[in-house]
C-alpha angles and dihedrals in degrees: 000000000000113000120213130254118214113216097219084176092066091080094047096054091043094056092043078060097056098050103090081068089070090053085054109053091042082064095049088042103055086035083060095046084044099056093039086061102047092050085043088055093038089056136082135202090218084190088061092044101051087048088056087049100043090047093045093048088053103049093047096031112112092000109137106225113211134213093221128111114238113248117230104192138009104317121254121262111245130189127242096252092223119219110269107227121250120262109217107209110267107248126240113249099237117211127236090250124354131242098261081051098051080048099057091045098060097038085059086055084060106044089043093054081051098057099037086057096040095046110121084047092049091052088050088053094233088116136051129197120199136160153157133171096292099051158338129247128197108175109190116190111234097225088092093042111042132025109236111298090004135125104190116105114250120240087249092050095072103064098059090046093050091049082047090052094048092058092044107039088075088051128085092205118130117238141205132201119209118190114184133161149191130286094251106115123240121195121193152134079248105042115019084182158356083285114059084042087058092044093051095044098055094049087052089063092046086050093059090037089056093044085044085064099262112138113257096217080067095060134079121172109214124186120208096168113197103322096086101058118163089200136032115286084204084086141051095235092049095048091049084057101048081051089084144118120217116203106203120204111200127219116250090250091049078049092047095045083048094066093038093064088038085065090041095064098032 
């Protein structure tokens, strides 16, 4: 008689099998969850809603909204900030005259004891005075001081330019000599040119100055020689006026700003 042999393993691999089932309906189960949520969240209860906006409307609705800052405690004390009173710009203490105008007067001075001493050679037009705050010119023609293509004083030179240097030694006023010419070309072993003509003929005039008792260190002999004419060279007339020396008087600021330089590049 056989007997019978039971198989015990046949249930366990049958419910290896089946496990695959439990994996499943956990999906369908969350994708159901899943898609229950999303129409849940897609869709909108418009009676809810409207209640939310009526209620909302009626609370804000004609309520002034103001801009303050709501205050927690007592309120501090401030002070009234009083007007400050009003400055007025301090005005400037004008001088009686200023100092252009101090300038100007005593440069007049200058130019009126000039030509109080120069007269009958200002009538005679072979001297000129001018001035403003800043100087003084006296242009002297040099017909009545050097022969043609000299540079040695004539005897009636000298007595304009003493009367000059007796109005200027008192003064400590800077000044300058300017000797110029005409265009007409001069040639020798003394004066290779217009410029070496201007430049003694002007220190010619400081020579006499410094003899006549006026500082040297006031002086200064400048030549120009004929490019700086005041008429046509084209005419005699014209030729006779750019043959001049101009003495400058400086005002005592010009002098001031001289010296001033004169430090500076020192």
């Amino acid at each position: 008689m056989k007997r019978r042999h039971r198989y015990r393993y046949l249930p366990e691999e049958q419910d290896a099998n089946d496990r695959w089932l439990v994996s499943y309906s956990d999906f369908i189960t969350l994708m159901f969850a899943f898609f229950v949520v999303m129409y849940a969240l897609s869709s909108v209860n418009e009676n809810k809603y409207r209640i939310l906006s009526d209620s909302l409307v009626k609370t804000f609705k004609n309520r002034e909204v103001s801009g303050k800052p709501i205050q927690i405690g007592k309120e501090p004390m401030t002070l009234k900030a009083e007007p400050s009173p009003k400055i007025e710009p301090e005005k400037k203490q004008t001088k009686p005259h200023s100092e252009n105008e101090a300038n100007k007067q005593k440069m007049a001075r200058i130019a009126g004891q000039l030509i109080k001493n120069l007269k009958p050679l200002v009538d005679k037009e072979l001297i000129k005075v001018e001035h403003n705050d800043q100087w003084v010119k006296v242009q002297i023609n040099t017909s009545i001081l050097f022969d043609t293509g000299s540079a040695v004083l004539e005897n009636d030179g000298f007595e304009p330019l003493i009367a000059l240097a007796k109005v200027l030694k008192p003064l400590p006023n800077i000044i300058n000599v300017e000797g110029y010419t005409d265009n007409q070309p001069i040639t020798n072993r003394r004066f290779p040119s217009n410029w070496e003509l201007s430049a003694h003929r002007a220190a010619s005039v400081v020579h006499l100055f410094t003899r006549n008792g006026i500082q040297a260190t006031r002086l200064s002999a400048i030549g120009y020689g004929e490019y700086r004419p005041i008429s046509s060279n084209k005419t005699r007339k014209g030729r006779r006026e750019n043959r001049r020396v101009v003495v400058v008087i400086l005002a005592d600021k010009t002098v001031q700003d001289v010296l001033n330089i004169e430090q500076k590049t020192e």
